[in-house]
C-alpha positions in Angstrom: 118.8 96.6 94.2 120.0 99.5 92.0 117.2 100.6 90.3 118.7 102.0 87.5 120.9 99.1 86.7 117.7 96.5 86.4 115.9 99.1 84.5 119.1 99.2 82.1 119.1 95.4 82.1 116.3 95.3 80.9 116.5 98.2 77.7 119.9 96.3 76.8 118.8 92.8 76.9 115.4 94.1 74.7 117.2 96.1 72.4 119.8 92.9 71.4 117.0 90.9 71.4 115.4 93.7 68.0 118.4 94.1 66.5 118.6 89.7 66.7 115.1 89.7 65.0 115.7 92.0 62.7 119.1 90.6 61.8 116.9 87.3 61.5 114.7 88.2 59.2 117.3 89.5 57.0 119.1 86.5 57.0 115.3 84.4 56.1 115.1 87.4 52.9 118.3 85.4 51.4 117.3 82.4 52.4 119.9 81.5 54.9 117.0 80.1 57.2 119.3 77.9 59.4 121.3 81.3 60.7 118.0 83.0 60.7 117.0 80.3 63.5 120.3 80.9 65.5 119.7 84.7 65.4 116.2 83.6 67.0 117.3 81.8 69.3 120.0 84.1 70.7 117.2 86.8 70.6 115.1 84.3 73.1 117.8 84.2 75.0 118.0 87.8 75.2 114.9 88.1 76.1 114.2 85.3 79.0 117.2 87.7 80.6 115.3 90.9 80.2 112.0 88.7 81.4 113.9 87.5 84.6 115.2 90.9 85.7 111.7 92.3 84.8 110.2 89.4 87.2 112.8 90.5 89.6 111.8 94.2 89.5 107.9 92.7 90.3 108.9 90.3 93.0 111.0 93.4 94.9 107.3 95.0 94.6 105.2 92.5 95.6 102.1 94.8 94.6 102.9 97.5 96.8 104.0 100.3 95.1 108.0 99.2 97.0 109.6 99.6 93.8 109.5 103.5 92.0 107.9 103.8 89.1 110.1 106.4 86.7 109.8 107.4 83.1 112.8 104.9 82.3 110.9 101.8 83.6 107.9 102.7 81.5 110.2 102.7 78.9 112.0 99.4 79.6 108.9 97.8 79.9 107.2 99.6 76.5 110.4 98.2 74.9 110.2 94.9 75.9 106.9 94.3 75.4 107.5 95.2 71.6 110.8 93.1 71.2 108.4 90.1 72.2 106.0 91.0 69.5 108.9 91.8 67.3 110.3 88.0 68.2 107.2 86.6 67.7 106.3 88.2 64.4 109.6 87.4 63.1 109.5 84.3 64.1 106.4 83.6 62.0 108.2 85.5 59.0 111.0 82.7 59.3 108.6 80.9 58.8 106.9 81.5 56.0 110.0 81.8 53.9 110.9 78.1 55.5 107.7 76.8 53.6 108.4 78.9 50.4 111.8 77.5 50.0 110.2 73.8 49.9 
């Protein structure tokens, strides 16, 4: 396993998966709630990738310390972990505009 290609799977898939959120939640602002959705969606997509890759780099561990732990992983993992809260907050924005618009 290349190390710095999962780590770089990981920061790639995350950071498609903000800029899908984001993108989102513009989309909810003008009330185009059904595109909104599809950005969501793609942005879940993006991230079950980032979440398999990021299983991978803990199965290739097994809790042993096998896999080396470098400043780029922490920050792979520090962005993932805030795209998922990103997702999940946006999602909840999405919404709230859904039941405003009824």
């Amino acid at each position: 396993m290349d190390q710095e290609a999962v780590v770089m799977e990981i920061i790639v898939n995350a950071g498609e998966a903000r800029s899908l959120c984001f993108e989102a939640l513009a989309k909810a602002k003008k009330q185009e709630l059904e595109q909104a959705r599809e950005l969501l969606q793609q942005a879940k997509d993006c991230l079950n990738r980032a979440h398999l890759t990021q299983t991978q780099l803990i199965e290739a561990d097994q809790g042993e310390g096998k896999v080396k732990m470098t400043l780029v992983m922490v920050h792979a993992q520090d962005h993932l972990m805030t795209t998922i809260l990103a997702h999940e907050l946006t999602n909840e924005m999405v919404s709230m505009y859904e039941n405003m618009s009824k």
